[in-house]
N, C-alpha and C positions, 0 to 999 in steps of 0.2 A: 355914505362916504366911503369911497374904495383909497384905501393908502398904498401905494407902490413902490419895495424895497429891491435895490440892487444888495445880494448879498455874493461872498462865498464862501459859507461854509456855516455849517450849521448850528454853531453857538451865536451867529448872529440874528437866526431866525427866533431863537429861542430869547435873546436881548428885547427884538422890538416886540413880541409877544408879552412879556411880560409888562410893555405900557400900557396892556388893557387889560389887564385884571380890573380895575377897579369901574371904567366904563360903563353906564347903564345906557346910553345910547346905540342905536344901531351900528356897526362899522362892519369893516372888510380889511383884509391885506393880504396882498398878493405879493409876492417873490419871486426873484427873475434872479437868473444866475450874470453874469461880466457879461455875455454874450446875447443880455435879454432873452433869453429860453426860459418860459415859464416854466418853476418848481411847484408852486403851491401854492395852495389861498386857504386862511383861515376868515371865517365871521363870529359873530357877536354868541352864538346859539348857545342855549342852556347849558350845554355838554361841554364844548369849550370854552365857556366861562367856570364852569363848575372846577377842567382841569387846570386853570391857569391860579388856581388857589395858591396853589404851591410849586416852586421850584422846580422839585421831581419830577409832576404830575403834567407840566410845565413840557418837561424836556425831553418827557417821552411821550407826547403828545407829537412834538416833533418830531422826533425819530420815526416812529408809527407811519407818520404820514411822508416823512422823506423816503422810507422803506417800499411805500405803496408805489410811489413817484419813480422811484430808481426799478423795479418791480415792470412796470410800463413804457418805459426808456426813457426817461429824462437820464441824461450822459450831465452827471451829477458828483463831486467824491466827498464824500463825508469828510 
């Protein structure tokens, strides 16, 4: 199941991320900035489920990957 977010701006990434913390099911989510320009996609994996324990762990999971995104040219502003 892929879920697809229009956001802008990066505490909202970090909002719908934290409705899967608890998920043992397979998923996906993908984000797309106002302009549908793909940002990111997280899935289900050991690694970010592990980080999505916690708030912190959570939110610099996002940043990490928003950084990588803007890094490659997604025209993105925190």
């Amino acid at each position: 199941m892929i879920d697809k977010y229009v956001v802008s701006g990066i505490n909202e990434i970090w909002y719908h991320l934290r409705k899967y913390k608890d998920r043992t099911d397979e998923w996906r989510a993908d984000f797309y900035d106002n302009d549908q320009q793909f940002l990111c996609s997280f899935e289900g994996d050991e690694e970010t489920m592990e980080r999505l324990k916690t708030d912190e762990e959570t939110y610099a999971l996002v940043t990490e990957m928003m950084d990588v995104a803007i890094m490659m040219g997604v025209d993105f502003v925190l």
